[in-house]
ZADO-1210 file (C-alpha; in nm, 4 decimals, padded with zeros to 6 digits):
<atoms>
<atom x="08.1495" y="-19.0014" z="-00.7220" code="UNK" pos="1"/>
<atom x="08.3909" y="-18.7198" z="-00.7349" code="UNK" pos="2"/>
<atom x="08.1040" y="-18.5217" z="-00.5126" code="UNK" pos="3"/>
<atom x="08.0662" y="-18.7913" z="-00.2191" code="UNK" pos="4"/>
<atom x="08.4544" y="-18.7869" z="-00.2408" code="UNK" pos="5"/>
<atom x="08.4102" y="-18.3728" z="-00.1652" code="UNK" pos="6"/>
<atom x="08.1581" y="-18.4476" z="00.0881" code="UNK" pos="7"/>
<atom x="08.3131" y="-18.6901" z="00.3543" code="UNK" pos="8"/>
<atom x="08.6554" y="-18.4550" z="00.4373" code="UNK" pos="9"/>
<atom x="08.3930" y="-18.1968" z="00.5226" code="UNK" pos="10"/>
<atom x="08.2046" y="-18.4025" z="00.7753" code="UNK" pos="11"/>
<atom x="08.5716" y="-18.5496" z="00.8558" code="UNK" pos="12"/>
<atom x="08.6677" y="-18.1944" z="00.9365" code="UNK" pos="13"/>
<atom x="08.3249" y="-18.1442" z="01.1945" code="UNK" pos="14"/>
<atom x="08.4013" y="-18.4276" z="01.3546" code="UNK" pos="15"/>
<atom x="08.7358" y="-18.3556" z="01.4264" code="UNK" pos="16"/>
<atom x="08.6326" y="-17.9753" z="01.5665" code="UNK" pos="17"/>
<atom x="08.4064" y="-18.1447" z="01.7829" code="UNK" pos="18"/>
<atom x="08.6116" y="-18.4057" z="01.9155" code="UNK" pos="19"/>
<atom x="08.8818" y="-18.0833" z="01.9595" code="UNK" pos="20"/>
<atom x="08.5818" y="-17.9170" z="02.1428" code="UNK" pos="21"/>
<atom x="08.4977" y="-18.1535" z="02.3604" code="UNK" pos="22"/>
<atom x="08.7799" y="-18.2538" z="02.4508" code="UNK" pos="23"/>
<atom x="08.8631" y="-17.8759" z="02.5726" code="UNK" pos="24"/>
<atom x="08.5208" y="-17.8605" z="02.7669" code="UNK" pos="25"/>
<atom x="08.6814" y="-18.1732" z="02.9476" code="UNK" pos="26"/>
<atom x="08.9991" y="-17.9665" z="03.0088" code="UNK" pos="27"/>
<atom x="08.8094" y="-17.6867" z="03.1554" code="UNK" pos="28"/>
<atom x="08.5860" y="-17.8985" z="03.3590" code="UNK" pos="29"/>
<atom x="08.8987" y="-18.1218" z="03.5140" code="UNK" pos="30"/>
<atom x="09.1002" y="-17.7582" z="03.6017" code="UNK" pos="31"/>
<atom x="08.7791" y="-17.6501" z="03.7905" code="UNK" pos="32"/>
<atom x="08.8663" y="-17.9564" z="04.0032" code="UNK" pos="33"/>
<atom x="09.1884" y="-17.8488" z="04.1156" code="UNK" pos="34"/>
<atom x="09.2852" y="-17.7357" z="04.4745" code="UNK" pos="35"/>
<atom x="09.2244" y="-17.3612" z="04.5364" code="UNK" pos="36"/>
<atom x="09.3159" y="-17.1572" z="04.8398" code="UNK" pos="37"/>
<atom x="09.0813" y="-17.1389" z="05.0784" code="UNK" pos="38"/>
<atom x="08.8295" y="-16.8206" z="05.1158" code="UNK" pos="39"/>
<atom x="08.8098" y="-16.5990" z="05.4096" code="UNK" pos="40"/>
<atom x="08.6643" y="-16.3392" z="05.6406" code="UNK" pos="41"/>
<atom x="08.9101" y="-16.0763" z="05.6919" code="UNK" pos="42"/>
<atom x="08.8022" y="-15.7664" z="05.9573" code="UNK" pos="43"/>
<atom x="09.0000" y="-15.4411" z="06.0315" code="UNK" pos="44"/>
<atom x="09.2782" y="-15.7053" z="05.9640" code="UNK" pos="45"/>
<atom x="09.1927" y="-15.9921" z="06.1746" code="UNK" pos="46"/>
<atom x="09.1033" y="-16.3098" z="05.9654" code="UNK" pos="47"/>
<atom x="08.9655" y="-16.5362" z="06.1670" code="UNK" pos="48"/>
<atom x="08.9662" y="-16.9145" z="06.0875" code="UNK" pos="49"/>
<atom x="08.7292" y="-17.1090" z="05.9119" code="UNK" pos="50"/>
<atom x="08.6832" y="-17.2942" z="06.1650" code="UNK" pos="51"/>
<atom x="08.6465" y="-17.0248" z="06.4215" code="UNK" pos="52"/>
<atom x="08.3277" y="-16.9320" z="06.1446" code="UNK" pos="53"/>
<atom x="08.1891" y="-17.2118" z="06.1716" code="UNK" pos="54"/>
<atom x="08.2418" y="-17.3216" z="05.7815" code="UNK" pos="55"/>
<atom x="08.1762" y="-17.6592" z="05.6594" code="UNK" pos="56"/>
<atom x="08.3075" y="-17.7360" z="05.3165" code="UNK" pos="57"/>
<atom x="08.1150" y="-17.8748" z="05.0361" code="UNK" pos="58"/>
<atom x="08.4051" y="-18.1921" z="04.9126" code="UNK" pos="59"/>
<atom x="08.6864" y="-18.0687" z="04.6980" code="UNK" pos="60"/>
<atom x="08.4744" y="-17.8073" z="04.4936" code="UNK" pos="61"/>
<atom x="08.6116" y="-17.5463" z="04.7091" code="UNK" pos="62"/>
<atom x="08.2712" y="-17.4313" z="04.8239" code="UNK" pos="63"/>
<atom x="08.2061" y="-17.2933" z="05.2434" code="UNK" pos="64"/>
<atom x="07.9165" y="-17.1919" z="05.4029" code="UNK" pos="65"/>
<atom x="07.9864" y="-17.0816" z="05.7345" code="UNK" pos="66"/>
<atom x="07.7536" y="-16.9352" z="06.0070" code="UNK" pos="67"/>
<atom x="07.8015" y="-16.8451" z="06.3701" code="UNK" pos="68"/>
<atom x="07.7588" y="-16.5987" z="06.6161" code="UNK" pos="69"/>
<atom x="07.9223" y="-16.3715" z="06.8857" code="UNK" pos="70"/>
<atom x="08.3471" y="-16.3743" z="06.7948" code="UNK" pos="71"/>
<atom x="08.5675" y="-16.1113" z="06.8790" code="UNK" pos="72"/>
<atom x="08.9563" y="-16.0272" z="06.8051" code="UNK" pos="73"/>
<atom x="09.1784" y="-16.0166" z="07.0929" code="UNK" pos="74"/>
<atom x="09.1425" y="-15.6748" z="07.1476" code="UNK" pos="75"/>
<atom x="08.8071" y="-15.6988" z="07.1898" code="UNK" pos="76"/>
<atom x="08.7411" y="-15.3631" z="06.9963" code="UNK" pos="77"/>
<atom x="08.4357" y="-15.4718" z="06.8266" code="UNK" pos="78"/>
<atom x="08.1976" y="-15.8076" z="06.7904" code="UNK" pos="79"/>
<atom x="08.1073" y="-16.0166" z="06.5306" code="UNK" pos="80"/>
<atom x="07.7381" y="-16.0469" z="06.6186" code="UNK" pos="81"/>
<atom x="07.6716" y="-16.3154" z="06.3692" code="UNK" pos="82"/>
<atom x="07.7446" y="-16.3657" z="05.9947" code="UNK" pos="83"/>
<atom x="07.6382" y="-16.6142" z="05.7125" code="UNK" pos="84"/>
<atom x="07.8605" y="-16.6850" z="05.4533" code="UNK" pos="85"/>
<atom x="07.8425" y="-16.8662" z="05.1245" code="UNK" pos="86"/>
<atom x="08.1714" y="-16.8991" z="04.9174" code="UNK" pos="87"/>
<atom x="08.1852" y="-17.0514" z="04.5964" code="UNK" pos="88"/>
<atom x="08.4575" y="-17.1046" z="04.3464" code="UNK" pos="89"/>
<atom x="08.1602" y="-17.1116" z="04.0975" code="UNK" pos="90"/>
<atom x="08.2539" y="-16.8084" z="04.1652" code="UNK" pos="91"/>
<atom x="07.9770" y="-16.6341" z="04.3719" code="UNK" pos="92"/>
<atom x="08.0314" y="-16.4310" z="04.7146" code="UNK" pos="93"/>
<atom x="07.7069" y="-16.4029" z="04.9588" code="UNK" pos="94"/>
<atom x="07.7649" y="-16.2345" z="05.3322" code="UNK" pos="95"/>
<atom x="07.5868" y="-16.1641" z="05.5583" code="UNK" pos="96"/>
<atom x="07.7724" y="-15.9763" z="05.8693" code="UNK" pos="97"/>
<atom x="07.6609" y="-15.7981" z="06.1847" code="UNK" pos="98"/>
<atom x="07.9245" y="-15.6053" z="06.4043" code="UNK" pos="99"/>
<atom x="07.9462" y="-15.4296" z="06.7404" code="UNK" pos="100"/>
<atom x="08.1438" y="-15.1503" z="06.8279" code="UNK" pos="101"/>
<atom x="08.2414" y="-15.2308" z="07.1334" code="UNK" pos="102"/>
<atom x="08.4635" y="-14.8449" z="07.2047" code="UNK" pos="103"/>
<atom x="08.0996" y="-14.6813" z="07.3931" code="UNK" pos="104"/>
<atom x="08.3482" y="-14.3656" z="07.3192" code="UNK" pos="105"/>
<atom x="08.4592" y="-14.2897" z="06.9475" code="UNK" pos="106"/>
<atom x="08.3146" y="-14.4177" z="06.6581" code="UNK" pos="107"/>
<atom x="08.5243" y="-14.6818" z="06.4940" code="UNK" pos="108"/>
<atom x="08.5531" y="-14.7873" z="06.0811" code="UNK" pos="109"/>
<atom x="08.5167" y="-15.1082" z="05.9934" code="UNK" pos="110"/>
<atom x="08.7423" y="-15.2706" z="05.6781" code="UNK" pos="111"/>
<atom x="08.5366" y="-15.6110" z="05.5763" code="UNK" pos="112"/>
<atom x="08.6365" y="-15.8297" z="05.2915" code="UNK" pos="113"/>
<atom x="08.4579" y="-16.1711" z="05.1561" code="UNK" pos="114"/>
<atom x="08.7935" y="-16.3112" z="05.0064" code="UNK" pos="115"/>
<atom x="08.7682" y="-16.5657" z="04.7155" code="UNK" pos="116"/>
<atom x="09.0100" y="-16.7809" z="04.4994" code="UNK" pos="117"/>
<atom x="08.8261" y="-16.8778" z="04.2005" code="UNK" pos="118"/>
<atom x="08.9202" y="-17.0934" z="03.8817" code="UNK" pos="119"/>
<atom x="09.0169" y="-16.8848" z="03.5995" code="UNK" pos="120"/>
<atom x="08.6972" y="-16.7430" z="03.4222" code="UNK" pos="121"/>
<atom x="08.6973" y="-16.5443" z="03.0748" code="UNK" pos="122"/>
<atom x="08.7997" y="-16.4432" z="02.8385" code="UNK" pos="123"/>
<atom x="08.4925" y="-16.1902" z="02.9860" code="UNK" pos="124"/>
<atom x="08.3082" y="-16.1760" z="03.2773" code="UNK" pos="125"/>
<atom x="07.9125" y="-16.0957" z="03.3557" code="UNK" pos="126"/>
<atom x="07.8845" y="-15.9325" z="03.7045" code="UNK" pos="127"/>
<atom x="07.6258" y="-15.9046" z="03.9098" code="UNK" pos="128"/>
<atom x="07.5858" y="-15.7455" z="04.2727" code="UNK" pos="129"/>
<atom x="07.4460" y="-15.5836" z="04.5675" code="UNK" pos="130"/>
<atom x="07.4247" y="-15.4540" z="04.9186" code="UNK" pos="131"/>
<atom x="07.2027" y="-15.3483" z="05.2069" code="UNK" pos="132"/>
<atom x="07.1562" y="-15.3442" z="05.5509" code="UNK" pos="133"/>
<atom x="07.0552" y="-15.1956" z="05.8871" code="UNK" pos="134"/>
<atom x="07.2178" y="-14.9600" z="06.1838" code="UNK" pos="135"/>
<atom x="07.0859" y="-14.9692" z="06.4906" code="UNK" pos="136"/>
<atom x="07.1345" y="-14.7777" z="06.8515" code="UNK" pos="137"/>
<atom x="07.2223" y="-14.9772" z="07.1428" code="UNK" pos="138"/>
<atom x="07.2946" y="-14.7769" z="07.4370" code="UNK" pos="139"/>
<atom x="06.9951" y="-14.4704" z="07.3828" code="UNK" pos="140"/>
<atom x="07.1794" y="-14.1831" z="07.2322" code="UNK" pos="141"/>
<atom x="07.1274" y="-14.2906" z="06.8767" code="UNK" pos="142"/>
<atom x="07.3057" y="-14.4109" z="06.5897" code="UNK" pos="143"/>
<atom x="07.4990" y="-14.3566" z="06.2813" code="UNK" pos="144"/>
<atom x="07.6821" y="-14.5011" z="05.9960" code="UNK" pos="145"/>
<atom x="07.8682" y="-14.3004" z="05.7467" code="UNK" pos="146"/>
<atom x="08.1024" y="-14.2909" z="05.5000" code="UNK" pos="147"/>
<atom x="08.3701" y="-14.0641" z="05.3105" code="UNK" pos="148"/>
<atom x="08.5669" y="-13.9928" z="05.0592" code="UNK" pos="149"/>
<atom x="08.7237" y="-14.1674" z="04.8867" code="UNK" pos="150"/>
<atom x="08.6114" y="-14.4759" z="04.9781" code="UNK" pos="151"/>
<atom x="08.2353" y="-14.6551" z="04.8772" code="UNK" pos="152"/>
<atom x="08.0763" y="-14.8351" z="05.1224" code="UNK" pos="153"/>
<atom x="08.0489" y="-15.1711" z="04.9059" code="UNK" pos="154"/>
<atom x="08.3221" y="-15.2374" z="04.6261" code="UNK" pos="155"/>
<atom x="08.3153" y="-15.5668" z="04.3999" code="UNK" pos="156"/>
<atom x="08.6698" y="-15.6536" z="04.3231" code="UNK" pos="157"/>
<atom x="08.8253" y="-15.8704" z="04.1047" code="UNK" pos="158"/>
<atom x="09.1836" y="-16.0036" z="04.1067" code="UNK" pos="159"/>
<atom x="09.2292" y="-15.7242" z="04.3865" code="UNK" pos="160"/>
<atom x="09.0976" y="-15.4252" z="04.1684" code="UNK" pos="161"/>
<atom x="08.7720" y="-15.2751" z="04.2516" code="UNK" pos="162"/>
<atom x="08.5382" y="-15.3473" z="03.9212" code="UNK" pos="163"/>
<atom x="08.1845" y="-15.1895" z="04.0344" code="UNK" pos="164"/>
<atom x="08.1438" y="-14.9952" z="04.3359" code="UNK" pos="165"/>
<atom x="07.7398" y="-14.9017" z="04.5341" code="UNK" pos="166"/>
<atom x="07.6794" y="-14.6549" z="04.7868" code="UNK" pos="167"/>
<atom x="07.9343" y="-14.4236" z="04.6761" code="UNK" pos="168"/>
<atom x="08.1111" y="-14.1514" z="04.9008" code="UNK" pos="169"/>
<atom x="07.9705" y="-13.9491" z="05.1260" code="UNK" pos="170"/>
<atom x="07.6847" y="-14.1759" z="05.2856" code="UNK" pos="171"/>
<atom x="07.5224" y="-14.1525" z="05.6199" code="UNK" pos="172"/>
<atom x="07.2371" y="-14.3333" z="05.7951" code="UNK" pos="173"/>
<atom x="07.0828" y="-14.2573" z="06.1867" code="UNK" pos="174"/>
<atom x="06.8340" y="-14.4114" z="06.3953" code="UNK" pos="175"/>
<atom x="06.7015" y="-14.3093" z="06.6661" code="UNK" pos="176"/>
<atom x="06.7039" y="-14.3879" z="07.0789" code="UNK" pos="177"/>
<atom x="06.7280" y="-14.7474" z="07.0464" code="UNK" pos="178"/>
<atom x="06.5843" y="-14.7658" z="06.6916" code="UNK" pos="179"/>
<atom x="06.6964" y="-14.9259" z="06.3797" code="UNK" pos="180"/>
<atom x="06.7633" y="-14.7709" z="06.0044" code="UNK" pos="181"/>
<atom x="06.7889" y="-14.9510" z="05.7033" code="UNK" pos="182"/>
<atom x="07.0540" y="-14.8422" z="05.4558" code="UNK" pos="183"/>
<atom x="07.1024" y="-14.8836" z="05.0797" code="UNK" pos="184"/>
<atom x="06.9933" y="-15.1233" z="04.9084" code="UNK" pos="185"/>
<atom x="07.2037" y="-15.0782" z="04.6062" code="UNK" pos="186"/>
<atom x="07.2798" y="-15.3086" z="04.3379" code="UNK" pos="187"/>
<atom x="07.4346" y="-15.3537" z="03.9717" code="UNK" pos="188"/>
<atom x="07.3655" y="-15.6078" z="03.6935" code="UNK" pos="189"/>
<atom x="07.4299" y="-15.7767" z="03.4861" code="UNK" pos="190"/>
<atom x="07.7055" y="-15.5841" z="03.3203" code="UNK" pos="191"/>
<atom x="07.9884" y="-15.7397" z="03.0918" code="UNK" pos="192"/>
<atom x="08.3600" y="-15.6323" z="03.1504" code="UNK" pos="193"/>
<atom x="08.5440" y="-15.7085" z="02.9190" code="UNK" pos="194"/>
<atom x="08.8481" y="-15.8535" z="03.1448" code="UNK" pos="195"/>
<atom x="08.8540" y="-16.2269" z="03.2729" code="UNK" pos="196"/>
<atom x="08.9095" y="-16.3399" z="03.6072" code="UNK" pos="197"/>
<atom x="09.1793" y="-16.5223" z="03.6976" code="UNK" pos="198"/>
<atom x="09.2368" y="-16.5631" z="04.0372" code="UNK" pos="199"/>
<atom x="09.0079" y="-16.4102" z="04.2753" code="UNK" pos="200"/>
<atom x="08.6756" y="-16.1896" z="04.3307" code="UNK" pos="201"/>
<atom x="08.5858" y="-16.0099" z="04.6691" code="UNK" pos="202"/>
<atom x="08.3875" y="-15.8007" z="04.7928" code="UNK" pos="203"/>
<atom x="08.5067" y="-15.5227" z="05.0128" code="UNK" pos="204"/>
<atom x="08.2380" y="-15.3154" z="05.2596" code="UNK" pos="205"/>
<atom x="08.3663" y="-14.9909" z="05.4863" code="UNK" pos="206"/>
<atom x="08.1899" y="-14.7951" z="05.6812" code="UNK" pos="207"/>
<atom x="08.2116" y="-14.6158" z="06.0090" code="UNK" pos="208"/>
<atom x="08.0185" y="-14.6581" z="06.3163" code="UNK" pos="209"/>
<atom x="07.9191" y="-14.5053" z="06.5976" code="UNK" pos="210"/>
<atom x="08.0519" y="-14.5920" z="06.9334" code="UNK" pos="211"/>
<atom x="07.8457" y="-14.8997" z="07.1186" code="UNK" pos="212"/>
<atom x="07.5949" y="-14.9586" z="06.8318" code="UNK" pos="213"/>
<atom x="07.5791" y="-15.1893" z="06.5971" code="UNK" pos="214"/>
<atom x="07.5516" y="-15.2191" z="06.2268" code="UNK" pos="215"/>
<atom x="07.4652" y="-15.5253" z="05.9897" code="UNK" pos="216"/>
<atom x="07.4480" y="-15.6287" z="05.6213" code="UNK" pos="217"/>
<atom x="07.3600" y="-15.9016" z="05.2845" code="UNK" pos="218"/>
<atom x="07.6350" y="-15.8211" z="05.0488" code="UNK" pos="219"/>
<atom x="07.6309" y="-16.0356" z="04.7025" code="UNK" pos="220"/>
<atom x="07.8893" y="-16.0515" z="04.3919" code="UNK" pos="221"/>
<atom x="07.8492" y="-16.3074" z="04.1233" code="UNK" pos="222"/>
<atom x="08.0571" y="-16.3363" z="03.8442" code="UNK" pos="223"/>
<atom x="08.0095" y="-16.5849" z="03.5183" code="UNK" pos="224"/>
<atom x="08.2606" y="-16.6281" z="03.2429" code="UNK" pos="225"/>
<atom x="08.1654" y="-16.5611" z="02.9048" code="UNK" pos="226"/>
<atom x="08.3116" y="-16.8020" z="02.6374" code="UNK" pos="227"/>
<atom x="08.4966" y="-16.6937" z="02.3598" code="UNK" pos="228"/>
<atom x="08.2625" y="-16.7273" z="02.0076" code="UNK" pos="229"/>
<atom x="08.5466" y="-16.9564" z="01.8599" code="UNK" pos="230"/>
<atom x="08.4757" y="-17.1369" z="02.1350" code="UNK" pos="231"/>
<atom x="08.1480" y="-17.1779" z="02.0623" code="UNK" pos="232"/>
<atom x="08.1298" y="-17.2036" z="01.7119" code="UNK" pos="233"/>
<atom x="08.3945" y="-17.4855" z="01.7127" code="UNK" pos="234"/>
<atom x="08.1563" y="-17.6603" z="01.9703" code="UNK" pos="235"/>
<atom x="07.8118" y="-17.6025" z="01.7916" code="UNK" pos="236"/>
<atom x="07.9963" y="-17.7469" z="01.4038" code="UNK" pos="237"/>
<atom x="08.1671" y="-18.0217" z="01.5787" code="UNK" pos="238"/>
<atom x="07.8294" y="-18.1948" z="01.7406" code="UNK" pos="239"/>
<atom x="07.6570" y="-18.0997" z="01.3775" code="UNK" pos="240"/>
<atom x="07.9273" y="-18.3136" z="01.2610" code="UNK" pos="241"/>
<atom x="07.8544" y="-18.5739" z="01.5016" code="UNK" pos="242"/>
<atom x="07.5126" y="-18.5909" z="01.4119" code="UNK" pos="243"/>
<atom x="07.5488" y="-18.5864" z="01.0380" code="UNK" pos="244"/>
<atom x="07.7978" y="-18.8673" z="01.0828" code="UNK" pos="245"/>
<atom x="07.5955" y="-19.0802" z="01.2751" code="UNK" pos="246"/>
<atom x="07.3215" y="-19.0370" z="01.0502" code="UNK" pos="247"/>
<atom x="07.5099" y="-19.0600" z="00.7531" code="UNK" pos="248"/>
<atom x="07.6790" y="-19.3951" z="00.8722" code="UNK" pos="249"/>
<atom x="07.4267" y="-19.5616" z="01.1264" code="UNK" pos="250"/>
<atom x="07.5116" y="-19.8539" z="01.3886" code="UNK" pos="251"/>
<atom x="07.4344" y="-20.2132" z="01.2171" code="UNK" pos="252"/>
</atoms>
């Protein structure tokens, strides 16, 4: 008697962890629900709408995919040949860009972020990324892209600090008379920080190109959260409680 007496507060105590577990997975799936700021496109400092990109947005999950071609600035300094984006608050960045430099006299550098506001992930974060792409001569004298220090021509960021970086400082790529060059790829990943993320990633590409020629890319930076083994534990002995209770006290 005095052991089925020591018995039952244990299975009490499961059930009550996984109740308290559940009930926090709940709490974590209604904040992912929750308005975010909207992504963007920002270029040399010009952030065009989304829907000047063409974005259509997936319901209030905060996710865009946006594709379009042939946008410039007011200036007209360079093109946005085309670009395919995917944003989501998941959190993952995909982009694909191509750009003109439309000065046929000096080269120009180009400043491109993938901005995203994200749900809060951690307490640690897996990363994964990547980058490559293509320069190409448009106007018969050839082509280059480069880079310098001390910037790298891809850098993952989270929360606005720069996590990984690929293609590090100094790069430089060159086609030919009307010819095209690939450049990278380079990629990272999986790798564990041990940092969460809180309220954005990005992904920030710079690179300078040569005057009237054109460059392109696929850049990609996924992040997933990593719960904390509390978390987990509590989870795991609260449905064992479930179980043994329902076994141990079945429906009439």
């Amino acid at each position: 008697m005095v052991q089925a007496l020591g018995r039952k507060p244990t299975k009490l105590r499961l059930l009550l962890s996984g109740i308290a577990a559940l009930a926090a997975l709940g709490a974590a799936v209604a904040s992912s629900a929750d308005p975010i700021a909207p992504p963007s496109l920002t270029v040399n400092g010009w952030s065009p709408s989304l829907t000047l990109l063409g974005c259509v947005s997936a319901g209030s999950t905060g996710q865009e995919s946006c594709s379009g071609t042939n946008i410039s600035p007011g200036s007209n300094n360079y093109t946005l040949t085309n670009w395919n984006v995917y944003l989501d608050p998941d959190p993952t960045v995909t982009g694909t860009l191509g750009i003109q430099n439309n000065n046929l006299v000096s080269a120009q550098t180009f400043n491109v972020t993938f901005l995203l506001p994200i749900v809060a992930q951690g307490p640690q974060v897996q990363v994964i990324g990547s980058i490559s792409g293509s320069v190409t001569d448009a106007n018969g004298n050839g082509a280059t892209l480069t880079n310098f220090a001390p910037t790298s021509i891809y850098q993952a960021k989270i929360d606005g600090l720069t996590v990984q970086t690929l293609l590090n400082d100094p790069q430089s790529f060159s086609a030919g008379s009307f010819g095209s060059t690939p450049w990278g790829p380079g990629n990272f990943g999986p790798t564990t920080l041990n940092q969460a993320a809180n309220t954005s990633i990005a992904i920030n590409v710079i690179f300078t190109l040569s005057p009237g020629d054109l460059a392109s890319f696929t850049s990609v930076f996924n992040v997933v959260a990593i719960p904390e083994p509390a978390t987990l534990v509590m989870l795991s002995g609260g449905l064992v409680g479930l179980v043994v209770l329902g076994r141990r006290y079945p429906r009439s």
